[in-house]
Every structure is written in C-alpha cells, then in structure tokens.
C-alpha positions in Angstrom: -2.3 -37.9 14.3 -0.1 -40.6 14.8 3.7 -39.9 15.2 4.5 -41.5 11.9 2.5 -39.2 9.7 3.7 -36.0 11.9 7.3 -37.6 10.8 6.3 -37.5 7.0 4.6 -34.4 7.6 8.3 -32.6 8.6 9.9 -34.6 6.4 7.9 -33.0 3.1 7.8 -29.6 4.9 12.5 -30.0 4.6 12.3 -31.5 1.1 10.3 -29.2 -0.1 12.1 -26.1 1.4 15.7 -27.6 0.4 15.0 -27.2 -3.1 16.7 -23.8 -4.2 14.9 -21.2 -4.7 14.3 -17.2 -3.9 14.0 -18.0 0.1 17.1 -20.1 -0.2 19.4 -17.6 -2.3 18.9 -14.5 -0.6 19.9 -16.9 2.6 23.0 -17.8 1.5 23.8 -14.1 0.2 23.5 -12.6 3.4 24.9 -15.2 5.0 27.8 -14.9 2.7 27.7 -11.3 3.1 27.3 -10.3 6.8 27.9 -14.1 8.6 26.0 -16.6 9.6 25.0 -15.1 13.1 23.7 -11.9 11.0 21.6 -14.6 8.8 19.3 -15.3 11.5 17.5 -12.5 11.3 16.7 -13.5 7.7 15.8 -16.8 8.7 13.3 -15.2 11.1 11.8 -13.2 8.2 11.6 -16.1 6.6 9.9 -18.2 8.8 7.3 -15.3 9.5 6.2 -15.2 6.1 5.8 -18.7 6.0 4.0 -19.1 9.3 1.5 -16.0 7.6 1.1 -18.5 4.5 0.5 -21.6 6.0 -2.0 -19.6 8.4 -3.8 -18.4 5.8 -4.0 -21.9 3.9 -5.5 -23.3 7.2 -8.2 -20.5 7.9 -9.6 -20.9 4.1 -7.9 -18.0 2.8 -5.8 -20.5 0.6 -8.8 -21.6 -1.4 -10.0 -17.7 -2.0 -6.3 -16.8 -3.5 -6.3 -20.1 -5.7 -9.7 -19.8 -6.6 -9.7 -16.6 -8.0 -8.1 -16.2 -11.3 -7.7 -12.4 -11.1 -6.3 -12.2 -7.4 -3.9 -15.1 -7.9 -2.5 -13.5 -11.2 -2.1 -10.4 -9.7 0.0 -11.6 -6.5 1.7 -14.0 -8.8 3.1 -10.8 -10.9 3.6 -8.9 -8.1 5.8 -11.2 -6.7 7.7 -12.0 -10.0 8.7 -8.4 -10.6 10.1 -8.0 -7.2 12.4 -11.2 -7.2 13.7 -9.7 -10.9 14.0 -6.1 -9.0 16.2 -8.1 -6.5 17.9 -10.3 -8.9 18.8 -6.9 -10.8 20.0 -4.8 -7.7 21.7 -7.7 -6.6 23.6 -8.4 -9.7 24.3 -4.3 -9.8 25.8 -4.1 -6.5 28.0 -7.5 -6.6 31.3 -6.0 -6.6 30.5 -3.3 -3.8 28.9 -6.1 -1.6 32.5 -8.0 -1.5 34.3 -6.5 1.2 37.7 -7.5 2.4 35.8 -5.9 5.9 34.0 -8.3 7.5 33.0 -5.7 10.1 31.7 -3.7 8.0 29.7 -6.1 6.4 27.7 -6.8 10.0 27.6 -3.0 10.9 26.1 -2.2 7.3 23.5 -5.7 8.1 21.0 -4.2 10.3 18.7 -6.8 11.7 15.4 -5.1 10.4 16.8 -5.0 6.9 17.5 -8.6 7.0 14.5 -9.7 8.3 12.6 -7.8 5.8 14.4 -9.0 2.9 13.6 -12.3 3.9 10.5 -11.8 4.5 9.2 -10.2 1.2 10.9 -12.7 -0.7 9.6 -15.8 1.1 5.6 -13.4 0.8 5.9 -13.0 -2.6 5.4 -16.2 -4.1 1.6 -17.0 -3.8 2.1 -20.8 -4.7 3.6 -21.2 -1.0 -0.1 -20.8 0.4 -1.3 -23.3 -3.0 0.9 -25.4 -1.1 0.2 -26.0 2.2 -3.7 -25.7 0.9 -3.2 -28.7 -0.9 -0.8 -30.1 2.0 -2.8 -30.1 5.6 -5.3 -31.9 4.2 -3.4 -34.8 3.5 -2.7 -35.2 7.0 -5.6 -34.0 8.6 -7.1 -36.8 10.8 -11.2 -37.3 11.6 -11.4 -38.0 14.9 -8.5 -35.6 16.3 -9.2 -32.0 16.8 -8.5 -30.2 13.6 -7.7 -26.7 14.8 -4.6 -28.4 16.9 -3.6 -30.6 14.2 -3.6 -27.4 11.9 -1.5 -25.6 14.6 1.2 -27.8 15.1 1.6 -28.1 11.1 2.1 -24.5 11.1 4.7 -24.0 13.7 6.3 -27.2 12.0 6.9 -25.1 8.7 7.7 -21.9 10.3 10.2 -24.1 12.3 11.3 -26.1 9.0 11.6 -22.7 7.1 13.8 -21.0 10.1 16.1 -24.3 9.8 16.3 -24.3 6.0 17.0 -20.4 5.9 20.0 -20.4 8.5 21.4 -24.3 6.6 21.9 -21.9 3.7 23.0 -18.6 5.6 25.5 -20.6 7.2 26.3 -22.3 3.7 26.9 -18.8 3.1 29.0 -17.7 5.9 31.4 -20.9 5.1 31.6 -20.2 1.6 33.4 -16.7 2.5 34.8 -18.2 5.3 37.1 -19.8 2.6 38.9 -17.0 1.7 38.0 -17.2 -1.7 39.3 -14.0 -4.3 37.1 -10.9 -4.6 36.2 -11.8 -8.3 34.6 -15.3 -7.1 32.8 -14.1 -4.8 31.8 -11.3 -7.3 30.5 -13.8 -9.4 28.9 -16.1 -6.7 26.8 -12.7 -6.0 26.4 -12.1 -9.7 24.8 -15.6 -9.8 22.7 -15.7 -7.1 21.4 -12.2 -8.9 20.9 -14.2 -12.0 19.0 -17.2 -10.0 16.9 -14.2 -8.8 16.3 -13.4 -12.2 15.2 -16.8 -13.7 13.0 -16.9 -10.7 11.3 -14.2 -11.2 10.6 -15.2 -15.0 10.3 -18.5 -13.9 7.2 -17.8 -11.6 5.8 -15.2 -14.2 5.1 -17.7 -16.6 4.2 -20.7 -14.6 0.5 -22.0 -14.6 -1.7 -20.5 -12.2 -2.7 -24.5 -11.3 
C-alpha cells in the first residue's frame, strides 16, 4: 500500500480515537489520579484490547459479532452496564480519590489494576471491532499481500490507541498538576463518572447498525 494511504490510514485511526469517550475518560482519571507515568499502564490496557479487536475484525470474527443480532445485543449490554457500574463507582468514590498525597495515590495504583481497567473499558464496547471491520477494507490493496497489510493496520491502532490513552493520562496528570482545590477536582471526578454514565446509556440504546 502506498505511503499516502498508510498516512490516511493513521490519520483516521487518531481522529477517531481523539473523540472522548470511555477509553479516553478513565485515561485522564488515572492520570489525574496516580500521574502520568502510573497512566501508562492503562494506556497498555488500552492498546491490548484494541489490538484483540482489530485482530478479530481482520480474522473474520468481526462479520460473525455484527452479523448476529443476538451475540452483538448481548456484548453490546454487557458492555453498557459495566461503563454505568464504573461511571457509578466512580462518581461514589470522587471525594476519597482526591488526595492531597500524591504518594499515596501511585502506591494505591498498582499497575495490574490499571491495566485492567483499561482494558475492560476499551473490550467492552463491541462497535470498536464494527469498526475496524468496516475500516481495513478500505485500505486493503489487490496486488500486496493482505495478511501483512492487515498486520501493520493492527499494530497501527494498538500504537494509535497507546498514544491517544497516555495524551489524555498525561492531560490528566497536568490537570492536578495545577493545584487546583479538592472540591474541583471532586467534581472533575464526579464528571468524568457522569460521562461514564451517559456512555453507558448512550451505547445501550444506539442501533446495532
């Protein structure tokens, strides 16, 4: 594929993982919570669950989840009640996640935790692998070999989704950086609860197009 498509490709792959959304906000929460540094294990969980997705989209398993009603409605749900359990917890716990300590804050991060927490948010949303089903094809050329094409798109998004996920852990990190008083950044936490929330709801009763 020729560099200019690979360019367009990468390009789609940041826009479309800019927009803010559950990946993004539990980013910048445990960015803003434990640092920046403590963010990159989320980033990593991040980037895992989308390197999963896009390798199911490009093995087929992408037109089996969108093609069946049942399945798709069922993961769909699934991963809607989770981001309102998260939105709920998080929203809950606000004021005890503000802590004048920021060493406690990284002891109390432990690096599976993070990576976990990104990682079933970034899983749970089954229009990810919709996605990139609908994506690789446009890019896919004839006369190259496909299963390298399809390769390099996937490290491309895991890459794209790693760099996205640390932008807003870092975003994060700066935001508490500023010194800001306990009951803003009890509401910044309360909101990014609430975005949790509406996300949830939001995916619930979207299409299953």
């Amino acid at each position: 594929m020729d560099i200019h498509y690979w360019i367009i490709f990468m390009a789609t792959v940041l826009g479309v993982s800019l927009i803010p959304g559950p990946s993004t906000f539990i980013a910048f929460a445990h960015g803003a919570t434990y640092g920046w540094s403590r963010s990159i294990f989320t980033a990593l969980g991040n980037s895992t669950a989308s390197l999963l997705q896009a390798t199911a989209a490009s093995a087929g398993l992408g037109m089996i989840i969108t093609s069946s009603a049942t399945l798709f409605v069922a993961v769909k749900y699934a991963g809607a009640a989770y981001l309102i359990y998260v939105g709920i917890q998080m929203w809950r716990s606000a004021a005890q996640q503000v802590s004048l300590n920021s060493k406690a804050n990284h002891q109390d991060g432990h690096p599976q935790k993070l990576f976990a927490g990104g990682f079933t948010v970034a899983i749970s949303n089954p229009k990810a692998i919709a996605f990139f089903t609908a994506l690789f094809p446009q890019f896919l050329s004839a006369g190259d070999t496909g299963w390298l094409q399809l390769s390099t798109m996937v490290i491309l998004v895991g890459l794209g989704a790693f760099t996205v996920a640390l932008l807003y852990g870092c975003l994060g990190a700066w935001v508490r950086g500023m010194e800001l008083s306990k009951s803003f950044m009890t509401r910044v936490y309360k909101t990014t609860g609430g975005l949790f929330v509406v996300s949830g709801f939001g995916l619930a009763a979207s299409r299953n197009s």
